[in-house]
N, C-alpha and C positions, 0 to 999 in steps of 0.2 A: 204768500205774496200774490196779490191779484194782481189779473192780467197776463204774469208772464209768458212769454214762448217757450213752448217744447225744447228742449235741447235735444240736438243733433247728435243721433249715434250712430257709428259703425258697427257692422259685425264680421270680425276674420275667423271665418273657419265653419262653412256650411253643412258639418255633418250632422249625426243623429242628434244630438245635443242642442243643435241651433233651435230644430224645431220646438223642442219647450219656452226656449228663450223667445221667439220670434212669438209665439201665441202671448203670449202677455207684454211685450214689449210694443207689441202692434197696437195696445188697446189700453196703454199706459198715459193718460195722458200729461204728463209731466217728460216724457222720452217723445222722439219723433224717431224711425228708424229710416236711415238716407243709403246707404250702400250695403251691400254686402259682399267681400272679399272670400276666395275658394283659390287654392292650387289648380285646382280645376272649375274653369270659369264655366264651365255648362253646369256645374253644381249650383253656383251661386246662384247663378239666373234663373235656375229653376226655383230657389227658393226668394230669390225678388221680386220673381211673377206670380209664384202663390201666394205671398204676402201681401204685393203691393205695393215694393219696396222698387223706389223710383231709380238708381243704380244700380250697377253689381261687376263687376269687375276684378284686379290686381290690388293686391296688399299697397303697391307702392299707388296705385290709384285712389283707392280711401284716403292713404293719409295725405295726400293732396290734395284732399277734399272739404274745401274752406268751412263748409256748413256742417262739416262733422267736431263734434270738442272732446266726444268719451269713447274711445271702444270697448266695444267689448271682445275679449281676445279667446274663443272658444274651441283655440287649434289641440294636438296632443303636447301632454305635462312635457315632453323635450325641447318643445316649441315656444313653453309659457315665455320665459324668460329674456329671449332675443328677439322676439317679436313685440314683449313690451318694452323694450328700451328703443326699439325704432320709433314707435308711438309717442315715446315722450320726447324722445329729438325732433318727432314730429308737431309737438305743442301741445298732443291731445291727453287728456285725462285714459287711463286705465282701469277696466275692471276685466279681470283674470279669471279663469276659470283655472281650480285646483290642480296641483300645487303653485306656489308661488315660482318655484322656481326647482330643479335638479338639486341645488347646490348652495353652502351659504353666503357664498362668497360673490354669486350672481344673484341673489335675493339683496344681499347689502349694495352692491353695485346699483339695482334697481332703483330703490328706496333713496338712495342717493343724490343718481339722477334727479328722483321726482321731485325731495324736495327742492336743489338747485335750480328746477325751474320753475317751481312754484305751482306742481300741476300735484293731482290723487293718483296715488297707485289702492285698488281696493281690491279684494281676494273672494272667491267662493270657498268656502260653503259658504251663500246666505240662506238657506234650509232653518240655521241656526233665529234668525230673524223671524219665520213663523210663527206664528200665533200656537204650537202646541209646545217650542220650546219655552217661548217667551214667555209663555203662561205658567212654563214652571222655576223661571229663574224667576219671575216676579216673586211666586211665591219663595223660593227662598230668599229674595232680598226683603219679604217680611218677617222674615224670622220662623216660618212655619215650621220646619223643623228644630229651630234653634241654630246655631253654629257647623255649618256643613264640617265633615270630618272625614268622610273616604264614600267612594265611588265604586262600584263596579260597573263594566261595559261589557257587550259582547256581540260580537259579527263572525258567525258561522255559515258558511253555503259551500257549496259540493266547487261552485267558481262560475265564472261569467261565460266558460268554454260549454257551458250549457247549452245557452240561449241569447251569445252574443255573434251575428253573423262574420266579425270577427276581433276576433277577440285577444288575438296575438301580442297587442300594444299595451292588456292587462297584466301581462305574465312577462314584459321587457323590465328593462330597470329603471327606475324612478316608478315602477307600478305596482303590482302584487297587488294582496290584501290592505297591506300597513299604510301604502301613497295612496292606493285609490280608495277606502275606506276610510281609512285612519282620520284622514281629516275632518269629517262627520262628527265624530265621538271624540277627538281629541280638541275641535276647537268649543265642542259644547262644556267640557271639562274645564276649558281655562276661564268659557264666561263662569264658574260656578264656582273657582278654587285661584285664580290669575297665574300669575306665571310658577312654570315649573321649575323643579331643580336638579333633580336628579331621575333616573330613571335606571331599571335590572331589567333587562328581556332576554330569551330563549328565543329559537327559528328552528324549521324544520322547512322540509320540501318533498311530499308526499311521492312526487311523479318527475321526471326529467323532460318528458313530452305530454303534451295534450290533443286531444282528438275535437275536431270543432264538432258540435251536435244540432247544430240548425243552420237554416239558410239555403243558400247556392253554394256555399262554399265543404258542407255535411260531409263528415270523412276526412277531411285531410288535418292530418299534424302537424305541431309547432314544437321547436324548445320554450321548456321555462327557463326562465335566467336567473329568477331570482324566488327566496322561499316565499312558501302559499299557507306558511300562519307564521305568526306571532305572540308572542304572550309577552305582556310588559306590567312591570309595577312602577306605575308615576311617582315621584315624590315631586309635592305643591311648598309655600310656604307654610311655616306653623302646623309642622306636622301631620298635614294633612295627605290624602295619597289614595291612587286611585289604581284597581286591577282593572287590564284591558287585553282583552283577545280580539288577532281579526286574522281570519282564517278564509281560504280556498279548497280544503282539504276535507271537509265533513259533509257528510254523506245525510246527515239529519240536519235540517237549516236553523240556527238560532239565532234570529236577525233584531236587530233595532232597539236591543235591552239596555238601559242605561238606566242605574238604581244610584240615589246621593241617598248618603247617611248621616243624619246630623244629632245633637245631643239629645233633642227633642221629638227626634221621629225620621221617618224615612220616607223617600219621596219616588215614584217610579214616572218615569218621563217615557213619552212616546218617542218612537223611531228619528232621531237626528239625521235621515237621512230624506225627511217627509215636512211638509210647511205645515202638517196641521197634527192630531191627535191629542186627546185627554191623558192627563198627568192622576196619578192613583196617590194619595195622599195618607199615611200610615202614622198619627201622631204615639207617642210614645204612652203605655196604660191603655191604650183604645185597640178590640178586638177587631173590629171593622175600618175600611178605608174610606175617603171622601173622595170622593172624583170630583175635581176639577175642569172643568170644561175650559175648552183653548178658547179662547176671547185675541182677538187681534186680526190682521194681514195673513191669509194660508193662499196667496195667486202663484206660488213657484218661483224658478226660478227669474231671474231681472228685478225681483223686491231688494235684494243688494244694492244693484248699479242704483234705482230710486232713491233708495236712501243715500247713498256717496251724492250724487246732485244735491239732494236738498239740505247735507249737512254742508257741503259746496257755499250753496247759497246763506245757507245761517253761518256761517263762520268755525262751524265746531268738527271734532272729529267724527268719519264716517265710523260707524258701529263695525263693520265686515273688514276692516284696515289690513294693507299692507302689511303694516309693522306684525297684527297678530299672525297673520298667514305666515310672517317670517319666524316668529317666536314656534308656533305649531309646524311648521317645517323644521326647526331645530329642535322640536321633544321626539317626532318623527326618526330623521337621521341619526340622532342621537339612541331609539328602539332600535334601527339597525345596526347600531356601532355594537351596544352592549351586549345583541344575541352573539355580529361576529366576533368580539373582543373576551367575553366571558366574563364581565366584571362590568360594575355600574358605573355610570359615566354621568357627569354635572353637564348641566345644562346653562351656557353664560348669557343667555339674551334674557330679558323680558321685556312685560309690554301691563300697562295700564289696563287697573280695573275697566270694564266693560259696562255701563248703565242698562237696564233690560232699554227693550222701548216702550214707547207710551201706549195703553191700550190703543189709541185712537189713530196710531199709526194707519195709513190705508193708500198702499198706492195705486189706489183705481179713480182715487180722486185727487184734483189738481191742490200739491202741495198741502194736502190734509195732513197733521200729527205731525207738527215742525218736533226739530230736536227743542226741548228744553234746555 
């Protein structure tokens, strides 16, 4: 669409996390960034004067903010949920930082809202949108290995109590391994297999408390509240079914594996928790692999919120949707049900195949790679 103006966006929630967002939002030209809203408004300002950003202020001040239309909401996962339904009482489009929501019951609530008013509710992870995942669901939507058939995943680290100044909000509940990983490798799963139906998981919880290891804050302990791995078996439609580990508790790191297995071969994808990396390609008869090179968008975080605008503007659904964040929040809760319940448990939601994107996608340029 030539010519158009920047759309106007908010940001609620100025911690560590903004500043990824705010380096590529700042330089997106399809986004304009107008406010940014903090609990602690010396937060925001500090990060609206490093930016450039011409506001900064109170939550209820953004959303009174006529030249804002989309927030982006990057407060913690307890906060997703009530804070995007203010925003859409507010008028404004929504994109989320993970999870959608605590609960399913305020995830349908949300969705609900949005559509009655006729506004986008849109979800992180879009990591999944990168150029090194896209490059590998492309290839399986040509058939490279044949008919996908089963997955494995896996996220192993000793925990965030590492090398997170703090880290406490990982180890509450709606967090762990499972909520704050999980969705990584569980939403790159449902582009490659759609929706789930059943799922069997285990849980353990190595420690009761944690010792924080970096920072200002070095030495002092927290409770965990909730278990620091998981192990789940997915069951997708037609048989299909994916093993997944995500762990807080191992001492050796084994991060960002995610293997598709199809009739014709098997395909190794780079870390879905990363916008870029090569895809290792293992056809079936052949001793050696082909690397496939990521071809696409790897700018990080805000490639989501771009695409929800300009499927906005074409009429079609944004790729990062609401609905899937609800559906991967319900194979999620549903991982937790069946460790504490000991038996598999179905999963009722789904959500619509997923289209890769277009190589030519590119949000560093105005409105380049419309949807199809």
């Amino acid at each position: 669409m030539t010519g158009r103006q920047p759309t106007g966006v908010g940001i609620i929630g100025a911690g560590n996390i903004s500043t990824q967002y705010l380096d590529n939002l700042t330089r997106f030209p399809d986004v304009e960034v107008r406010f940014i809203a903090d609990a602690i408004p010396e937060r925001a300002a500090a990060q609206a004067q490093k930016y450039g950003v011409p506001a900064s202020g109170s939550v209820d001040a953004l959303l009174a903010h006529e030249d804002v239309s989309v927030v982006a909401n990057l407060t913690i996962p307890a906060a997703h949920a009530e804070i995007d339904q203010h925003c859409i009482a507010a008028g404004k489009h929504v994109w989320s930082e993970k999870p959608i929501a605590m609960d399913r019951e305020s995830a349908a609530s949300l969705l609900a809202a949005a559509a009655a008013s006729g506004l986008r509710v849109a979800c992180a992870p879009d990591t999944v949108l990168g150029a090194g995942i896209q490059t590998a669901l492309r290839s399986i939507a040509r058939g490279d290995i044949g008919e996908p058939l089963t997955a494995t995943t896996i996220f192993q680290v000793p925990g965030p109590d590492a090398w997170h100044p703090d880290p406490e909000f990982l180890f509450a509940t709606g967090a762990g391994p499972l909520f704050d990983m999980g969705p990584y490798y569980v939403t790159t799963l449902v582009h490659v297999f759609g929706s789930a139906t059943r799922v069997h998981a285990v849980a353990s919880r190595s420690r009761e408390r944690r010792t924080i290891a970096a920072g200002p804050r070095a030495g002092q302990s927290f409770p965990v509240a909730v278990p620091t791995h998981h192990a789940a078996l997915i069951e997708f439609g037609g048989g299909t079914s994916a093993q997944t580990t995500f762990s807080f508790q191992h001492a050796l790191p084994r991060a960002g594996f995610v293997e598709i297995n199809g009739t014709e071969g098997t395909l190794s994808l780079p870390d879905p928790n990363l916008f870029d990396g090569d895809s290792q390609l293992w056809r079936s008869g052949s001793d050696q692999p082909e690397t496939l090179r990521a071809v696409g968008a790897a700018e990080g975080r805000g490639t989501g919120l771009v695409e929800m605008i300009r499927a906005i503007d074409a009429g079609v659904p944004e790729r990062a949707s609401g609905t899937l964040a609800a559906h991967v929040l319900d194979i999620l809760l549903d991982i937790r049900d069946a460790a504490d319940r000991g038996i598999p448990v179905s999963i009722d939601s789904t959500v619509d195949r997923i289209p890769p994107l277009p190589e030519q996608f590119d949000p560093t340029q105005p409105q380049a790679g419309l949807h199809p």
